[in-house]
Phi, psi and omega in degrees: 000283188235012196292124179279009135257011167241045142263165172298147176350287192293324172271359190278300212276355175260332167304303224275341189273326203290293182342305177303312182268309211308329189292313183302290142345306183262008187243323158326290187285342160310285191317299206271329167317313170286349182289319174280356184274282207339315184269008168266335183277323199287322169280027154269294146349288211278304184312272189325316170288282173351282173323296178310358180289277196303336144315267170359288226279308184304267171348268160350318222258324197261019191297294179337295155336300185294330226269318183314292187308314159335301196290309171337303207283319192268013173271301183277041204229275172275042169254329188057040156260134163249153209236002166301173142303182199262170167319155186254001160271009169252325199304196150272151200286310147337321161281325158311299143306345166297281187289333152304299175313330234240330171266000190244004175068015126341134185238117209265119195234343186191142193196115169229132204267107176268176198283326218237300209187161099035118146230148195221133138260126189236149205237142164144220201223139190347295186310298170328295191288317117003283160295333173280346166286311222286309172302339157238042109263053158269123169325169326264053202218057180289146175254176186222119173301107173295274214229132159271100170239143204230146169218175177263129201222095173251141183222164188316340181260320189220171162229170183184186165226155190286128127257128171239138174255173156234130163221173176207165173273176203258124194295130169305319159315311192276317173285006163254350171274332153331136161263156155302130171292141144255154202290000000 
Protein backbone atom coordinates (compact mmCIF):
# COMPACT_ATOMS: atom_id res chain seq x y z
CA UNK A 1 0.00 0.00 0.00
CA UNK A 2 2.05 3.05 0.87
CA UNK A 3 4.90 0.50 1.73
CA UNK A 4 7.90 2.46 -0.31
CA UNK A 5 8.22 -0.80 -2.04
CA UNK A 6 5.36 -0.44 -4.01
CA UNK A 7 6.42 2.93 -4.50
CA UNK A 8 7.46 3.97 -8.16
CA UNK A 9 10.73 3.59 -9.53
CA UNK A 10 11.52 7.54 -9.35
CA UNK A 11 10.38 8.64 -5.78
CA UNK A 12 12.37 5.34 -4.27
CA UNK A 13 15.62 6.72 -5.93
CA UNK A 14 14.93 10.27 -4.61
CA UNK A 15 14.32 8.80 -0.62
CA UNK A 16 16.90 6.40 -1.09
CA UNK A 17 19.64 9.66 -2.57
CA UNK A 18 18.30 12.40 0.08
CA UNK A 19 18.79 9.53 2.92
CA UNK A 20 22.21 9.11 1.65
CA UNK A 21 23.39 12.46 1.38
CA UNK A 22 21.58 13.58 4.87
CA UNK A 23 23.86 10.12 6.01
CA UNK A 24 26.95 12.11 4.44
CA UNK A 25 26.18 15.36 5.77
CA UNK A 26 26.15 14.22 9.13
CA UNK A 27 28.93 12.26 8.56
CA UNK A 28 30.58 15.37 7.26
CA UNK A 29 30.22 17.68 10.38
CA UNK A 30 31.25 14.92 12.85
CA UNK A 31 34.30 14.64 10.93
CA UNK A 32 34.85 18.24 10.37
CA UNK A 33 34.04 19.59 14.12
CA UNK A 34 36.96 18.39 15.72
CA UNK A 35 39.09 19.69 12.79
CA UNK A 36 37.47 23.11 13.50
CA UNK A 37 38.13 23.25 17.46
CA UNK A 38 41.56 21.84 16.56
CA UNK A 39 41.99 25.27 13.90
CA UNK A 40 40.47 27.32 16.56
CA UNK A 41 43.33 26.19 19.35
CA UNK A 42 45.65 26.81 16.55
CA UNK A 43 44.64 29.83 16.00
CA UNK A 44 45.03 31.11 19.18
CA UNK A 45 48.61 29.57 19.16
CA UNK A 46 49.48 31.70 16.49
CA UNK A 47 47.83 34.96 18.42
CA UNK A 48 49.89 34.07 21.25
CA UNK A 49 53.26 33.40 19.37
CA UNK A 50 52.17 37.26 17.46
CA UNK A 51 52.33 38.69 20.57
CA UNK A 52 55.01 36.97 21.79
CA UNK A 53 56.94 38.55 18.57
CA UNK A 54 55.78 41.42 18.82
CA UNK A 55 57.17 41.47 22.70
CA UNK A 56 60.87 40.02 21.17
CA UNK A 57 60.84 43.14 18.27
CA UNK A 58 59.96 46.01 21.35
CA UNK A 59 62.76 44.29 23.45
CA UNK A 60 65.45 44.18 20.79
CA UNK A 61 64.52 47.71 19.53
CA UNK A 62 65.31 49.06 23.07
CA UNK A 63 68.53 46.53 23.01
CA UNK A 64 70.90 49.04 21.62
CA UNK A 65 69.84 51.54 24.87
CA UNK A 66 70.84 48.56 27.60
CA UNK A 67 73.80 47.93 26.05
CA UNK A 68 74.98 51.85 26.34
CA UNK A 69 73.63 51.88 30.16
CA UNK A 70 75.70 48.94 30.69
CA UNK A 71 78.98 50.07 28.89
CA UNK A 72 78.12 53.23 31.59
CA UNK A 73 77.58 51.07 34.49
CA UNK A 74 81.03 49.16 33.97
CA UNK A 75 83.23 52.51 33.05
CA UNK A 76 81.79 53.30 36.51
CA UNK A 77 82.65 50.39 37.97
CA UNK A 78 86.02 50.44 37.09
CA UNK A 79 86.26 53.80 37.97
CA UNK A 80 85.74 53.02 41.30
CA UNK A 81 82.52 54.32 41.87
CA UNK A 82 80.70 50.82 43.39
CA UNK A 83 77.06 50.86 42.90
CA UNK A 84 76.75 48.22 46.01
CA UNK A 85 75.14 49.17 49.10
CA UNK A 86 77.82 50.24 51.75
CA UNK A 87 78.76 47.22 54.34
CA UNK A 88 76.19 45.91 56.69
CA UNK A 89 79.06 46.12 59.37
CA UNK A 90 79.17 49.62 59.03
CA UNK A 91 75.40 50.69 59.12
CA UNK A 92 73.93 52.13 62.46
CA UNK A 93 72.56 49.74 64.77
CA UNK A 94 69.20 51.12 64.72
CA UNK A 95 68.85 50.76 61.26
CA UNK A 96 70.31 47.25 61.93
CA UNK A 97 67.84 46.34 64.02
CA UNK A 98 65.19 47.67 62.05
CA UNK A 99 65.51 45.65 59.27
CA UNK A 100 66.17 42.60 60.82
CA UNK A 101 62.96 42.54 63.16
CA UNK A 102 61.49 43.49 59.83
CA UNK A 103 62.83 40.40 57.88
CA UNK A 104 61.98 38.04 61.17
CA UNK A 105 58.27 39.46 60.47
CA UNK A 106 58.82 41.24 63.91
CA UNK A 107 57.78 44.58 65.27
CA UNK A 108 60.40 46.95 66.55
CA UNK A 109 58.28 48.64 69.41
CA UNK A 110 60.86 50.76 71.62
CA UNK A 111 64.46 51.29 70.77
CA UNK A 112 67.34 53.53 73.13
CA UNK A 113 70.54 54.03 71.96
CA UNK A 114 73.26 53.28 74.49
CA UNK A 115 77.37 55.01 74.39
CA UNK A 116 78.18 50.54 73.29
CA UNK A 117 74.54 49.41 72.14
CA UNK A 118 71.35 49.66 72.41
CA UNK A 119 67.87 48.53 74.60
CA UNK A 120 65.48 47.27 72.51
CA UNK A 121 61.63 45.95 72.50
CA UNK A 122 60.65 43.84 69.60
CA UNK A 123 56.76 42.45 69.73
CA UNK A 124 55.78 38.57 67.92
CA UNK A 125 55.84 35.21 68.21
CA UNK A 126 58.41 32.61 70.03
CA UNK A 127 60.01 31.36 66.15
CA UNK A 128 60.22 35.07 64.81
CA UNK A 129 61.99 36.32 68.06
CA UNK A 130 64.31 33.26 67.91
CA UNK A 131 65.41 33.91 64.36
CA UNK A 132 66.02 37.45 65.23
CA UNK A 133 68.77 36.96 68.28
CA UNK A 134 70.41 33.91 65.75
CA UNK A 135 70.42 36.61 62.77
CA UNK A 136 72.22 39.44 64.69
CA UNK A 137 74.64 36.90 66.36
CA UNK A 138 75.97 36.41 63.04
CA UNK A 139 78.96 37.58 61.80
CA UNK A 140 79.95 39.91 60.76
CA UNK A 141 79.08 42.23 62.98
CA UNK A 142 77.58 39.92 66.21
CA UNK A 143 75.88 41.34 68.75
CA UNK A 144 75.94 40.21 72.43
CA UNK A 145 72.88 40.13 74.24
CA UNK A 146 73.55 41.62 77.97
CA UNK A 147 70.09 40.88 79.21
CA UNK A 148 67.12 39.17 77.81
CA UNK A 149 63.59 39.42 79.12
CA UNK A 150 60.79 37.37 76.92
CA UNK A 151 57.22 38.21 78.36
CA UNK A 152 53.74 37.34 77.38
CA UNK A 153 51.72 40.28 75.59
CA UNK A 154 48.29 40.56 74.86
CA UNK A 155 45.97 43.15 73.27
CA UNK A 156 42.30 43.15 72.33
CA UNK A 157 43.25 41.93 68.90
CA UNK A 158 46.19 39.56 69.13
CA UNK A 159 48.46 38.18 71.98
CA UNK A 160 52.28 37.49 71.39
CA UNK A 161 55.65 38.12 73.33
CA UNK A 162 57.37 40.88 74.31
CA UNK A 163 61.23 40.85 74.36
CA UNK A 164 63.09 43.36 75.81
CA UNK A 165 66.93 43.33 75.35
CA UNK A 166 70.01 45.02 75.98
CA UNK A 167 72.76 44.57 73.20
CA UNK A 168 76.12 45.88 72.04
CA UNK A 169 78.40 44.72 69.63
CA UNK A 170 80.92 42.08 70.80
CA UNK A 171 84.45 43.88 70.77
CA UNK A 172 86.98 41.48 68.58
CA UNK A 173 89.66 42.00 71.46
CA UNK A 174 87.25 40.77 74.17
CA UNK A 175 85.93 37.68 72.08
CA UNK A 176 89.45 36.65 71.62
CA UNK A 177 90.43 37.00 74.71
CA UNK A 178 87.98 34.42 76.12
CA UNK A 179 89.35 30.91 77.13
CA UNK A 180 87.73 28.22 75.81
CA UNK A 181 84.94 26.50 78.95
CA UNK A 182 86.44 23.51 80.25
CA UNK A 183 84.51 20.48 80.51
Amino acid sequence: MNHPGNWPLLPRVAVLTLASLCCAGAGLVLHAQPLSTARSGHENQLQAIKAEFHDALQRSASLPKLQARSEQLSARLQAGATLAPEDPANEPLQVRLGATAEQCGLTLEAFRPLTDGAELGVAGDYAALLLFVAELSQPPQPLLFESLDISAQRTATQQGLLMKASVRYQSLSAASNQEPAQP
